[in-house]
N, C-alpha and C positions, 0 to 999 in steps of 0.2 A: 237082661233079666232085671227086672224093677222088685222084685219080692224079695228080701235080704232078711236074713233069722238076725235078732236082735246078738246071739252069741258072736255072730260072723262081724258085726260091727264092730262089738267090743273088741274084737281081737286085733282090726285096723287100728293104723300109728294114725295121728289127726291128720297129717298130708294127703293120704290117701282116702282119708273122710273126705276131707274139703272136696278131692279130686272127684270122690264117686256125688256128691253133693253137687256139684256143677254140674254132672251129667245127668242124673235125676231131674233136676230145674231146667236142664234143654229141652229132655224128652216131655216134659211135665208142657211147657210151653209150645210144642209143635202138636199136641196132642189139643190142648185148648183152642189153637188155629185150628185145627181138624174138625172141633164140633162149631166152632163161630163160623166158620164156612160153609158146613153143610147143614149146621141147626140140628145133627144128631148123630149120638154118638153110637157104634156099635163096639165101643168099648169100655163100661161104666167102668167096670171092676177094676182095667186097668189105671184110668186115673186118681181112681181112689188109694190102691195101691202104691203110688207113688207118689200121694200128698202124705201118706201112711210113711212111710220109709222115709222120704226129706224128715217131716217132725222129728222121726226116731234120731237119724242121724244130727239135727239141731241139738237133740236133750244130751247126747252120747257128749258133743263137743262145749256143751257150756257145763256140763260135769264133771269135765276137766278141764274146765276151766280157758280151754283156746278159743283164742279171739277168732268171731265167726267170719 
């Protein structure tokens, strides 16, 4: 699931950011292999979505202040 409500964030300890943070930027990077390989995506929404939610979860963790 890459759509994550901004409340469901805040409520993660920052370990578990970082952790869903690593996985967002896997999926986010086999998804950009996906369109450079075939020259087109049949899933806009989806990567947009999860450059959407990495930010969120960047702003969450430097508002509290932990090192990214």
């Amino acid at each position: 699931m890459f759509v994550i409500k901004i409340h469901e964030l805040r409520a993660m300890q920052d370990t578990a950011l970082k952790g869903k943070l690593g996985d967002l930027e896997l999926e986010l990077a086999i998804e950009k292999r996906k369109i450079a390989s075939t020259g087109v995506s049949s899933k806009v929404v989806k990567t947009r979505e999860l450059r959407r939610t990495i930010a969120r979860i960047n702003t969450i963790l430097k508002e509290r202040g932990a090192a990214i």
